[in-house]
C-alpha positions in Angstrom: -160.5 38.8 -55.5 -160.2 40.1 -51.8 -163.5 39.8 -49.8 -164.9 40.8 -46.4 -165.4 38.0 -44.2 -167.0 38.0 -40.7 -165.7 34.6 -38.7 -166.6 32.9 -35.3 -164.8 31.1 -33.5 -164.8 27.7 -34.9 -162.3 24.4 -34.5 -159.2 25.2 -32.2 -160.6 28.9 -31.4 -159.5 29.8 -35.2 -162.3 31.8 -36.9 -164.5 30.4 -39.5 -166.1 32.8 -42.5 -169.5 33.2 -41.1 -170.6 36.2 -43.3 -169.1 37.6 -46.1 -169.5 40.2 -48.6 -169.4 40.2 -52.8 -169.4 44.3 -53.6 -172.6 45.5 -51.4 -174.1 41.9 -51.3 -174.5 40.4 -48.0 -174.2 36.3 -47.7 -174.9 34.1 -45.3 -172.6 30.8 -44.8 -175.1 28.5 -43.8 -172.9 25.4 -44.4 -168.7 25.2 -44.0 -168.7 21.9 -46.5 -165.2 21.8 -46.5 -162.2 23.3 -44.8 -158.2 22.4 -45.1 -154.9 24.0 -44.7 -152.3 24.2 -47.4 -149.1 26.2 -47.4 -150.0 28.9 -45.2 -153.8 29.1 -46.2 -156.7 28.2 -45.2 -159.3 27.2 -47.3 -163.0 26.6 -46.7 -165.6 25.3 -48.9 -169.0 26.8 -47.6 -172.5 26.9 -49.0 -173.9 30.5 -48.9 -177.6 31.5 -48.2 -178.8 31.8 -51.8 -177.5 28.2 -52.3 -174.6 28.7 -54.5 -171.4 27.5 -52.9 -167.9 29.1 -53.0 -164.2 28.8 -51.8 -162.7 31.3 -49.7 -158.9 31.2 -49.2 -157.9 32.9 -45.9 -153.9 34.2 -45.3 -154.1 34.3 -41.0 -150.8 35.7 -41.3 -152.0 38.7 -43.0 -155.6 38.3 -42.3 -156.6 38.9 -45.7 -159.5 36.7 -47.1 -159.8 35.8 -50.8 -162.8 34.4 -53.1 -160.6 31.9 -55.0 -164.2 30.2 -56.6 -168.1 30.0 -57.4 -170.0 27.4 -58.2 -173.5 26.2 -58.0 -175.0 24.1 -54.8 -173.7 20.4 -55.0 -175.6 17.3 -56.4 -177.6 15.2 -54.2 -176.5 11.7 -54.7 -178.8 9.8 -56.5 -178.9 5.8 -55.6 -179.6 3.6 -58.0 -181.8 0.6 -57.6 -182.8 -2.4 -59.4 -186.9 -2.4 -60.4 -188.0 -6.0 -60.0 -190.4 -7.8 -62.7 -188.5 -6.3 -65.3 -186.4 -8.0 -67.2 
């Protein structure tokens, strides 16, 4: 699905999604969790305002920005611990 994405310059000068847009709705990146390169795309794993996260695929040769997935806000990491006087 093709998206608008607003960037800033991020690592190396290369814009980074900073804003982008599903239909009318308007959302924030607050977070880039993620980011790599593969065969011509970029890719960026970024946590939007409303605290779902989502991967945008970006083409620089064509400039054309894709939502390639949803899904909700990551886990937190739970640590697990040993309670002493049990047995």
């Amino acid at each position: 699905m093709k998206i608008c994405v607003y960037g800033c310059p991020g690592r190396g000068g290369e814009s980074e999604p900073h804003v982008f847009y599903l239909g009318a709705r308007r959302l924030p990146v607050i977070a880039i969790l993620d980011r790599w390169r593969d065969t011509g795309n970029r890719y960026f794993e970024v946590q939007a305002e409303d605290g779902r996260c989502f991967l945008l695929r970006h083409c620089p040769s064509s400039d054309h920005w894709e939502l390639a997935g949803v899904y909700r806000a990551p886990r937190r990491r739970l640590t697990v611990g040993v309670i002493q006087g049990r047995t």
